[in-house]
C-alpha positions as CSV (number, residue, x, y, z in Angstrom):
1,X,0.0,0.0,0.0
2,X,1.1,3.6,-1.2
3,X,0.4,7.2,-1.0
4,X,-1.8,8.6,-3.5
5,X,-2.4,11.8,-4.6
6,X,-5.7,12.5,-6.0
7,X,-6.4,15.6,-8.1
8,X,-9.8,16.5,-7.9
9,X,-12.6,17.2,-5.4
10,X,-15.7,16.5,-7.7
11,X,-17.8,13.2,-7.2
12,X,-15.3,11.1,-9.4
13,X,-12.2,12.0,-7.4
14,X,-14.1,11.6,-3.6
15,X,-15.1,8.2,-4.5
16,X,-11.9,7.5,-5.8
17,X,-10.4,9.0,-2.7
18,X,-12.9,6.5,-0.7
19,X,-12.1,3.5,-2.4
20,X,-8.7,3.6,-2.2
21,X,-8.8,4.4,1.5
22,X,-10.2,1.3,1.9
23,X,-8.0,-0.6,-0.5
24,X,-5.5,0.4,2.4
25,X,-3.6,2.8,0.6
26,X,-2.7,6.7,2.1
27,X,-4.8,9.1,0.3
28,X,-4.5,12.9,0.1
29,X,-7.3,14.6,-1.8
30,X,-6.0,18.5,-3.5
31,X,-7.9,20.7,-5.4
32,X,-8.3,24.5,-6.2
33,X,-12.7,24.2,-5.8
34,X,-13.6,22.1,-2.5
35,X,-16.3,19.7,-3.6
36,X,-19.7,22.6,-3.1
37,X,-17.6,24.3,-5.5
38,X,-17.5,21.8,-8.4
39,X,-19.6,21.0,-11.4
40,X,-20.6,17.8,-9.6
41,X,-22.6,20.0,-6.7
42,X,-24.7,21.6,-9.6
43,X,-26.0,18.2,-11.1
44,X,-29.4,17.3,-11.2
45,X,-28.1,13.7,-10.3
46,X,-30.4,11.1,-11.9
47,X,-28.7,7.9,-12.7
48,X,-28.2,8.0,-16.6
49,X,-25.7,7.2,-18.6
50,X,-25.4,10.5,-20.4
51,X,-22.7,11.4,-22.9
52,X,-20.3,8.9,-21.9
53,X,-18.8,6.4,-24.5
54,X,-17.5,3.7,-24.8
55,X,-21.5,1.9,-24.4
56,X,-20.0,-1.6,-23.0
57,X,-17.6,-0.1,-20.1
58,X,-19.9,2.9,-19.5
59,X,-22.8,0.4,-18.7
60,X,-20.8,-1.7,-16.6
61,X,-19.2,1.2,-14.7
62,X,-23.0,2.4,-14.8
63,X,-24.3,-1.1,-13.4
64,X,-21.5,-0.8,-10.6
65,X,-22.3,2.4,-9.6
66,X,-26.2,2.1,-9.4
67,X,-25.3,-1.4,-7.3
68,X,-23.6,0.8,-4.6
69,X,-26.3,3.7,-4.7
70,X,-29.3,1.1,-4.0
71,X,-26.8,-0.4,-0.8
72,X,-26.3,3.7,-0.1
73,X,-29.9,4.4,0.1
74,X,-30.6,2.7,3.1
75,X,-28.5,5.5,4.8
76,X,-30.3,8.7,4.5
77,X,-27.1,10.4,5.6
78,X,-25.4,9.1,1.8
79,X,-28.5,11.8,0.7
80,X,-29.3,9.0,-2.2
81,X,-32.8,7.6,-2.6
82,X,-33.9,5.1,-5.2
83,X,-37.1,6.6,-6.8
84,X,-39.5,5.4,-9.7
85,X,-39.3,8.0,-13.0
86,X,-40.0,7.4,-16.8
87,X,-37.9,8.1,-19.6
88,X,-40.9,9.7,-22.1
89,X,-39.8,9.4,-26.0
90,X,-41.3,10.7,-28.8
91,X,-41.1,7.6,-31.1
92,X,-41.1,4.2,-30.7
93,X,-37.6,3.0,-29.6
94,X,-35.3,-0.6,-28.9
95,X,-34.6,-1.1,-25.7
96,X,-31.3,1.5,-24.5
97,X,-28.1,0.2,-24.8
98,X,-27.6,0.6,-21.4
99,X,-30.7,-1.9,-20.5
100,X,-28.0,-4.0,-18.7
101,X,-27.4,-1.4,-15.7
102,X,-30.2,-1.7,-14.3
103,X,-32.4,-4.7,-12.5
104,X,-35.5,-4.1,-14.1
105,X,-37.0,-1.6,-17.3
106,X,-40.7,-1.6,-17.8
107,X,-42.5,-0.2,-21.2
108,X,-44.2,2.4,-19.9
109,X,-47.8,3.2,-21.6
110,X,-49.6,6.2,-19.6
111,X,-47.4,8.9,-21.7
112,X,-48.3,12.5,-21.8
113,X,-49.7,14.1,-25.1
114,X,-47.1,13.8,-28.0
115,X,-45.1,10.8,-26.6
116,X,-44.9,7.6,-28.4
117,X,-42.9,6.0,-25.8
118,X,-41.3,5.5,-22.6
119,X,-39.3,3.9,-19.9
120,X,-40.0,3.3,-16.2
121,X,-37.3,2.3,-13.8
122,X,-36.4,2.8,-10.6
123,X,-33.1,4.9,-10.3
124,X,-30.7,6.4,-8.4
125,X,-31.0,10.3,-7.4
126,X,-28.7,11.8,-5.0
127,X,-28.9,14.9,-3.5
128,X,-25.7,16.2,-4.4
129,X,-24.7,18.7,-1.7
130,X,-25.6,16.4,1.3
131,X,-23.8,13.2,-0.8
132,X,-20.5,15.5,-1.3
133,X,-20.4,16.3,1.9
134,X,-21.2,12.9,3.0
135,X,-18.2,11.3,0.6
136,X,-15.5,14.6,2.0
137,X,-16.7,13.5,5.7
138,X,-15.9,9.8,4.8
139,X,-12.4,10.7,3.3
140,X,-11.4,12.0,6.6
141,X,-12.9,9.1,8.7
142,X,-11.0,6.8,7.1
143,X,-7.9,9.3,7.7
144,X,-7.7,10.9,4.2
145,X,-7.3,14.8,4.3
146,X,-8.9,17.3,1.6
147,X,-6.8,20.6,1.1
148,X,-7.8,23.6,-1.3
149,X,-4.5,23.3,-3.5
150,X,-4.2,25.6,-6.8
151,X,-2.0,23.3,-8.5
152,X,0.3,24.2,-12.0
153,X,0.6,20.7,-12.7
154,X,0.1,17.0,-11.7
155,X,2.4,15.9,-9.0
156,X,5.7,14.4,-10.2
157,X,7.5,13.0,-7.5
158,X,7.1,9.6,-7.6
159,X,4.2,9.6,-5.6
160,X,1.0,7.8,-7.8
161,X,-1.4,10.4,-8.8
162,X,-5.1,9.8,-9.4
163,X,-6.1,12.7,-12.1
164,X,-10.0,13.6,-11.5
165,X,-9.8,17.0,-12.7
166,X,-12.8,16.8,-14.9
167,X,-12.5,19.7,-17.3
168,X,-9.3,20.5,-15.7
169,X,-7.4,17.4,-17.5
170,X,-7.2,19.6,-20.9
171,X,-4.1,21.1,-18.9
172,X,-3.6,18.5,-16.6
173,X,-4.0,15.6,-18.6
174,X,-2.3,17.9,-21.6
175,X,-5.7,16.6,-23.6
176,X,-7.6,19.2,-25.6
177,X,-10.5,16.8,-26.4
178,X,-12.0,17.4,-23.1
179,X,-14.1,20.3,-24.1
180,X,-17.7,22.0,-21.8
181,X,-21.2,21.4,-22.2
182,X,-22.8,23.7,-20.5
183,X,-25.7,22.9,-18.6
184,X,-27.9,25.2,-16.7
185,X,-30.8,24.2,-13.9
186,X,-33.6,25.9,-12.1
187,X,-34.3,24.9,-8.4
188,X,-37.7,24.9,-7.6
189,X,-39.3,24.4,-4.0
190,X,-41.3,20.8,-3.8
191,X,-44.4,20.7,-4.8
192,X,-45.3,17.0,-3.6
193,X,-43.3,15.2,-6.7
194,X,-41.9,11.9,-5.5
195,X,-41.1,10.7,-9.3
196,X,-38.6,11.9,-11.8
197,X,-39.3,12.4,-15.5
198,X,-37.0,12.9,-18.1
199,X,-37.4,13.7,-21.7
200,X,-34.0,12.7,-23.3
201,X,-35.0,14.3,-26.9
202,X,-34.9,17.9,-25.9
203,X,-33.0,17.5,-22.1
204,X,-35.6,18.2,-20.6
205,X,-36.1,16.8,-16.7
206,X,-37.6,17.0,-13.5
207,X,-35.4,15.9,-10.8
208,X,-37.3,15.5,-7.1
209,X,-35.0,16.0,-3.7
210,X,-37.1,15.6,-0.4
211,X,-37.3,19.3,-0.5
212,X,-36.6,20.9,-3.7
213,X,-36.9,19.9,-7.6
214,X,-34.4,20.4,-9.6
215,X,-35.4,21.1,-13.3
216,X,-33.6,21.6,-16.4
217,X,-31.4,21.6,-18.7
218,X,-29.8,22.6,-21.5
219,X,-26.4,20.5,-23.6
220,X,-24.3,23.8,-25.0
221,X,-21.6,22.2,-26.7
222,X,-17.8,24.2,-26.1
223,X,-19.6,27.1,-23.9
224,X,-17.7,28.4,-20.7
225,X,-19.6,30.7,-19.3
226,X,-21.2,30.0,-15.9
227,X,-24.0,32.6,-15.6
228,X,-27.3,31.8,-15.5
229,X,-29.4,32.9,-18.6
230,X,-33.1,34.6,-17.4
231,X,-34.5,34.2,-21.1
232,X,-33.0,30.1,-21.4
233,X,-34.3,29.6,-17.5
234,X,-37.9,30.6,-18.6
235,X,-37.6,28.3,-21.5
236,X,-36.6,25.1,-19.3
237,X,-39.4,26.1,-16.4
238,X,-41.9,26.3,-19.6
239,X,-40.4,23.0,-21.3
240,X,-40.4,21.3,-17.7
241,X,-43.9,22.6,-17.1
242,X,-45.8,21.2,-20.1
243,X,-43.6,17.8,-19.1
244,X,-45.0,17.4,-15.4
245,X,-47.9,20.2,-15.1
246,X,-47.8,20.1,-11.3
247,X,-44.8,22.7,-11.5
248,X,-47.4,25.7,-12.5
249,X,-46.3,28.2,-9.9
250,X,-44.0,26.3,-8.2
251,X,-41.4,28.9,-6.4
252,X,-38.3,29.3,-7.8
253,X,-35.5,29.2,-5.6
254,X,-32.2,29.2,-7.3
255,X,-30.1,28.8,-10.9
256,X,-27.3,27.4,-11.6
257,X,-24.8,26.6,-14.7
258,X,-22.3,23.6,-14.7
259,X,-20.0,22.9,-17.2
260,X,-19.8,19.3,-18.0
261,X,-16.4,17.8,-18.7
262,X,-16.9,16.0,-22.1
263,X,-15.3,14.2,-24.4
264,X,-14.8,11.4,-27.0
265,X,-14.5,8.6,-24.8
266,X,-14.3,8.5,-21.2
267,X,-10.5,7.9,-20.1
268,X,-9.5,6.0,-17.5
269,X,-6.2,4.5,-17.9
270,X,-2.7,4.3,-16.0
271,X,0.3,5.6,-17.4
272,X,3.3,6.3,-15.4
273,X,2.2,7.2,-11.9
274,X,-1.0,8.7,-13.1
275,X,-4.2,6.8,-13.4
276,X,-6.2,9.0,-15.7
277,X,-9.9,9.5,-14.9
278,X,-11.6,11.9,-16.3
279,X,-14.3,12.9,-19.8
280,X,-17.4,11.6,-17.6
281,X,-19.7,14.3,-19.7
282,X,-23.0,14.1,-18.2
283,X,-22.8,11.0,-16.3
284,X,-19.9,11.8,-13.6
285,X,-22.5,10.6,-10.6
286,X,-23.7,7.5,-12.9
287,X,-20.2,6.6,-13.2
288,X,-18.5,7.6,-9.9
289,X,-18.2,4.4,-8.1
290,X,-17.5,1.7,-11.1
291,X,-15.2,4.0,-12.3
292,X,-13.4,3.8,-8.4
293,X,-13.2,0.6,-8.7
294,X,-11.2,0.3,-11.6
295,X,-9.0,2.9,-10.6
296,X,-8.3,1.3,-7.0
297,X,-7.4,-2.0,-9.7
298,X,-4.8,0.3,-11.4
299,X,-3.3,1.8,-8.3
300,X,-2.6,-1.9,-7.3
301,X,-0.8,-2.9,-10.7
């Protein structure tokens, strides 16, 4: 067992920080944002494996991942529940190409007006600022440490370095494929919503925490900026609102933008002293904890 390293405070690196604590090894987490200051605190957090390729290790990391959610569920301190939604589409489709991640998928045939077509399964949503700071507090029980660091580059002192850095890895990870989509949310107070819906043709979704919804989204490919847009925050409420009609008048109580960290394929890889893991796109929660895995497999080689 070894000291490691690990670049990156977002979902991906905390749960790589946890799983290699466990493994045994000594962990240091650095970053320049502490994890409520990532992308990963701005997700809307419903299982899905969105934009992440390759489709066979994506829906095994997928399948691992939602395995460790249902076991995290029973612990309301984890903040993940395991809730019923529907995927709606708007033609007839094959069953998704991740239909091996998950136990059971159910045609589903009460669709609202203009849907051909949906999906019901029961999925993972976390509540992303009570699971970060669930995942930071179990870094440190297991005797990790987490430290604000503005790093120039990876680590190079012989020391194995995890890179997590998201959209960080086109400098640290020297790798200008990993480019932002921006995606941008409304929070809206509960309004009695204990199902999530999701309309995968025009990203549209409605997201239920025990007491808030989060509602968006938008997919801007190779846009940085984080501010909120008023005019493209009315058109998700309106889109979101002719989805699931019990959001008429619901309170708005926040927007935000994250920038996911895209890219061809997901990499996840060892070279050197760096294990590489990083390009999640939209699915860094759906991936977190299969992708650990493997990396705590690769720390060990």
């Amino acid at each position: 067992m070894r000291r490691v390293i690990v670049v990156g405070a977002g979902v991906v690196g905390l749960a790589c920080a946890v799983r290699l604590l466990e493994a045994g090894h000594r962990v240091d987490v650095v970053a320049r944002d502490l994890p409520l200051e990532t992308t990963s605190a701005i997700a809307a957090a419903l299982w899905y494996p969105y934009r992440a390729l390759p489709q066979d290790r994506v829906t095994a990391w997928s399948k691992a991942s939602y395995d460790v959610f249902a076991g995290l569920a029973a612990d309301e301190r984890t903040g993940v529940r395991m809730l019923t939604g529907t995927e709606v589409l708007r033609s007839h489709q094959p069953d998704p190409w991740w239909r091996a991640a998950v136990p059971a998928l159910d045609r589903e045939t009460a669709l609202p007006a203009g849907y051909a077509d949906g999906w019901t399964f029961v999925a993972p949503v976390v509540d992303m600022p009570v699971h970060l700071r669930w995942l930071a507090a179990r870094v440190e029980e297991l005797g990790g440490t987490l430290t604000r660091m503005n790093l120039s580059s990876l680590p190079d002192d012989g020391t194995l370095v995890v890179n997590a850095t998201g959209l960080g890895a086109r400098h640290f990870g020297a790798d200008p494929s990993v480019h932002p989509v921006r995606g941008q949310v409304v929070v809206v107070e509960q309004v009695g919503l204990d199902r999530w819906t999701l309309d995968g043709s025009g990203l549209t979704y409605v997201v239920p925490r025990g007491s808030e919804i989060v509602v968006g989204g938008t997919d801007v490919e190779g846009e940085w900026s984080r501010t909120p847009d008023p005019e493209v925050a009315e058109q998700v409420l309106h889109r979101a609102t002719a989805l699931v009609p019990e959001l008429e008048g619901a309170r708005v109580l926040r927007h935000k933008v994250g920038l996911r960290p895209a890219r061809p394929e997901v990499r996840l890889e060892r070279v050197g002293e760096v294990v590489h893991c990083y390009g999640h796109g939209g699915a860094g929660v759906t991936l977190a904890w299969g992708c650990a895995a493997d990396v705590v497999g690769l720390a060990g080689d």
